[in-house]
N, C-alpha and C positions, 0 to 999 in steps of 0.2 A: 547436397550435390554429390553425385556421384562420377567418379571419374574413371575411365574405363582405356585399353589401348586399345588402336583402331586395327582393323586389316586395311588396305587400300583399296579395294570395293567399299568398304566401309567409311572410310574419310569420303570418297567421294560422292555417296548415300546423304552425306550430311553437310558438306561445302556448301554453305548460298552462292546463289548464284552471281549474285554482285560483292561489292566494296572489298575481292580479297585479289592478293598480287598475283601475279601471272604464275611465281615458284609455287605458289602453295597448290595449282593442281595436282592431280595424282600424276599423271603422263611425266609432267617436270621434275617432280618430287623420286619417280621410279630412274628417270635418266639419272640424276645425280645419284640417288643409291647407287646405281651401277657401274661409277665413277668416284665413290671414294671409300676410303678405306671402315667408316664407321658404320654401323650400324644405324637403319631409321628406324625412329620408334615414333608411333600415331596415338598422340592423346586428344580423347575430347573429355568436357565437362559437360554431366545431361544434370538435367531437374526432368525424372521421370523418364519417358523419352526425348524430351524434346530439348537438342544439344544447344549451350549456352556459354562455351570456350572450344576452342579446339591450339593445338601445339605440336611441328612437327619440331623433332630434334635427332639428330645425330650421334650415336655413340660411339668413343673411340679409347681403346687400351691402350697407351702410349706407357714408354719406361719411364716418362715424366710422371704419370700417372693419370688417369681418365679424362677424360677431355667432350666436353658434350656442348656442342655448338648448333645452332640456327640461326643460318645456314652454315656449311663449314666450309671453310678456307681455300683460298686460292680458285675457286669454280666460277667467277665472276658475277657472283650473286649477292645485289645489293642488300637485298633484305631477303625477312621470313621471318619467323617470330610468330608469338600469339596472334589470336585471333579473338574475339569478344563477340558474342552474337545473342545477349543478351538484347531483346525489344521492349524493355522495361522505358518506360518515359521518365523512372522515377530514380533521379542519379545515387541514391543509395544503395538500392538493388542493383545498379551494375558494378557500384565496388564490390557490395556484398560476393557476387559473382568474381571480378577479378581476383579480390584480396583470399578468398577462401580457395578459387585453383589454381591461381601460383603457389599458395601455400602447400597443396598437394602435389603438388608437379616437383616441386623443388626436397620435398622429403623423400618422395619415391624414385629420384636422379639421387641421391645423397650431395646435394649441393654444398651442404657446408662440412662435407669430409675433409681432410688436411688435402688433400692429392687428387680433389677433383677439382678440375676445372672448366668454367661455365661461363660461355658466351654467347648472348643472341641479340641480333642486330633486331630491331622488331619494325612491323609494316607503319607507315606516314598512319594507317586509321586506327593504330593502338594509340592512345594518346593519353595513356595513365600508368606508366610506371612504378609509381609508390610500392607497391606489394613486393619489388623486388629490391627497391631500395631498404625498405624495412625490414626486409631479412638478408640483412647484412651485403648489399649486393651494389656494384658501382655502376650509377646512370651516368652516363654522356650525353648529351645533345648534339644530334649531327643533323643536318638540312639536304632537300632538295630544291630545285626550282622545279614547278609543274607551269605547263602553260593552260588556261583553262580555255578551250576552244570552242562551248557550249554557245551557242547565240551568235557566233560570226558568218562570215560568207569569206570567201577566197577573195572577196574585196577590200575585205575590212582587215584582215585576220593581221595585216603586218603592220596595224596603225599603233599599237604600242611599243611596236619594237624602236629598237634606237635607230637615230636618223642615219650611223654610217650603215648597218646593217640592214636598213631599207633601199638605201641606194646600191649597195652590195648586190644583194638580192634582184634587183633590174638592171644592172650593168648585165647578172647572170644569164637575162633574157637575150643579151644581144651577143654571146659568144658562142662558140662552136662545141660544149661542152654538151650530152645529152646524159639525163637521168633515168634509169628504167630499172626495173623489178625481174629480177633475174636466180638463178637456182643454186644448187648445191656447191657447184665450180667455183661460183664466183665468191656465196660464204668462204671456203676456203681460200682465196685469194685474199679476203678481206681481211682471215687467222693470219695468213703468212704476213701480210703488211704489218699488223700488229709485232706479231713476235719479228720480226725484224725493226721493227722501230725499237722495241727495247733491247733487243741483242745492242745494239747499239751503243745504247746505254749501258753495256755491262747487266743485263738483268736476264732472268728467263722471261720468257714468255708468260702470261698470268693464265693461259686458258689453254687444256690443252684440244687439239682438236678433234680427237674422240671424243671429249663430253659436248662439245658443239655441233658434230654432227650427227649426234645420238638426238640431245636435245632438239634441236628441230627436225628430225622426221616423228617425233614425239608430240610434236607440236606444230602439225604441219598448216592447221586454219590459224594458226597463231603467232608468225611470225611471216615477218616481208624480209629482203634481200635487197638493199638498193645499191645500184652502182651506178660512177659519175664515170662515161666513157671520153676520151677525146676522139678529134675527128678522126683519127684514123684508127680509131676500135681500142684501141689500147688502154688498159685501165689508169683511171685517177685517183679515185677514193671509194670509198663505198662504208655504209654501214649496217648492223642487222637489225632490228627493231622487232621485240619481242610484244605481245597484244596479252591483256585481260581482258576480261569483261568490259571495264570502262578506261583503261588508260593502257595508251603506246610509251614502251619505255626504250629510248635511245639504248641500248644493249652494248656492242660490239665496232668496235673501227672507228672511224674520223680521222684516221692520222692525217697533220694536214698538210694539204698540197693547194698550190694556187694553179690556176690558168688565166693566162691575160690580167696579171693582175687583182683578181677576183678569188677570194675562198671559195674552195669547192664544195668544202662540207656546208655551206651555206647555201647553194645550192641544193645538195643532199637532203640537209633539215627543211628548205624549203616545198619540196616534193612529198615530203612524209606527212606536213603539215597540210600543205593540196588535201591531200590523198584523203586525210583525217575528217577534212570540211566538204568535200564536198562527193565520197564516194559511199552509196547506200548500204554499200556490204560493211563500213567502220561507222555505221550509225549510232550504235552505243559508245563509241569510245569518245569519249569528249575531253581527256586530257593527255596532255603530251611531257612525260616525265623525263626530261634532261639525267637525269640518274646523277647526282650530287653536285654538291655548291661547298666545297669541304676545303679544295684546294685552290688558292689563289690566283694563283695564273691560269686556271682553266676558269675563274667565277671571272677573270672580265670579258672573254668570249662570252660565256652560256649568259651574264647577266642582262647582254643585248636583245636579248627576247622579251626581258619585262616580263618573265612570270614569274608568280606568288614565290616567294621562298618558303620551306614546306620545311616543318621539324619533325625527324625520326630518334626515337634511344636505341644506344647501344648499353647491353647491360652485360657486367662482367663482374669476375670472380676478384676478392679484392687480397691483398695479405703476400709476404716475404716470398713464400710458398709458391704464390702464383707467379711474382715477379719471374724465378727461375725455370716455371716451366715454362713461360711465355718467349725465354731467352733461348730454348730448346726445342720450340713448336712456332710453326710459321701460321701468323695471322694477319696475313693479308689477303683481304675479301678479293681483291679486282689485282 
């Protein structure tokens, strides 16, 4: 196998067209270059021409010392990581394949230098980290919930959900609240509610809204805008919802608010979910990604949908070493 770095006409020469996240475009992949301080660097792994890994990663000189993360920090990006695009039916060959270009990938980063350090959240369809844990490297298991919307109708879709979250959801029918798909203005309104709900709390804000509004005109057939209006126009809630090929991932906002009683974002999620089932332009997209099930008091809302709980790794740099840059370097994803 040979492993080569990409240009971005070139990564996007080689993406399939299915089973990869929404980050891993080029479009998404160039917004965030533009927005942080590391450098991107494009691996693939070919047999011959025809490519059978791909890896994008981030490079960053810090006084802590290097720092090479996918995705990096603070941009609200769940995942990134490898990719595996081996079509081998025969599960030897695609360790063969895994185990041999993380092995490369991780000699040509210098991963096991004292002062580097290495983090990558990797996508729900990598689902064999061994290569990294064998060279020395710490796996976590972290989850999402997916909803699988493949085979329903707008009649069926909320027959797993739990029973308060059903009657929620048609109470929703009978108030004055209206849902609709809306532009730029309102993204931004949806940043500021955010970053004020954490001001709040004492925090910054986790996203800033240059790379949000970079990213979506970057992604402009790939992302919707929704916002919950009350009657008299005024905003309630809203969220952003970023699109792959095959799965809507709840992105950005839900701070939540009630009307009449009733969750709004349940509302919100409830229209995204519509939209997902029964509108021809989202006919490939068949799953609806909650984007984490990590933290506790957010899993007993999201777990009311009754979707799959979905396992992703986070793999990281292990050792004294690391403990102290990571005391001096902010890693937090969202």
């Amino acid at each position: 196998m040979e492993t080569r770095n990409l240009s971005l006409s070139e990564w996007t020469d080689v993406l399939p067209d299915s089973g990869t996240e929404v980050f891993h475009t080029a479009p998404a992949l160039e917004a965030v270059d533009d927005h942080t301080e590391g450098e991107l660097q494009l691996y693939g792994g070919f047999k011959g021409d025809q490519p059978v890994a791909l890896l994008p990663v981030f490079v960053d000189h810090k006084a802590v010392g290097r720092i090479v993360t996918s995705p990096p920090p603070s941009m609200g990006i769940p995942r990134l990581g490898p990719l595996l695009l081996s079509n081998s039916p025969k599960q030897r060959k695609k360790e063969t394949v895994n185990y041999g270009f993380t092995a490369e990938i991780l000699d040509d980063l210098s991963v096991d230098a004292r002062l580097t350090l290495f983090r990558v959240i990797c996508p729900r369809a990598y689902a064999d980290p061994r290569p990294f844990q064998w060279n020395q490297l710490k796996v976590t298991p972290e989850f999402t919930y997916i909803l699988d919307l493949e085979n329903v109708t707008d009649d069926t879709v909320m027959d797993p959900f739990s029973r308060s979250l059903r009657n929620e959801m048609r109470r929703g029918e009978e108030i004055d609240v209206t849902v609709g798909v809306e532009g730029r203005g309102a993204a931004k309104r949806i940043w500021d509610s955010v970053g004020t709900h954490f001001e709040e709390q004492g925090m910054q804000p986790p996203i800033k809204w240059e790379f949000v509004r970079d990213l979506l005109e970057a992604l402009p057939e790939h992302h919707r805008v929704y916002v919950a209006r009350e009657p008299d126009g005024s905003f309630s809630s809203g969220i952003i919802v970023l699109y792959s090929d095959d799965t809507a991932y709840f992105w950005l906002g839900g701070i939540m608010t009630t009307y009449d009683g009733v969750s709004v974002n349940s509302l919100l999620h409830r229209r995204v979910i519509e939209d997902i089932v029964t509108e021809p332009q989202l006919e490939s997209v068949t799953r609806y990604d909650l984007v984490g099930a990590n933290t506790e008091r957010l899993c007993e809302y999201k777990g009311k949908f009754s979707g799959d709980l979905v396992p992703y790794y986070v793999v990281e740099s292990v050792g004294p070493e690391m403990k102290l840059a990571k005391g001096a370097y902010d890693f937090a994803s969202r």
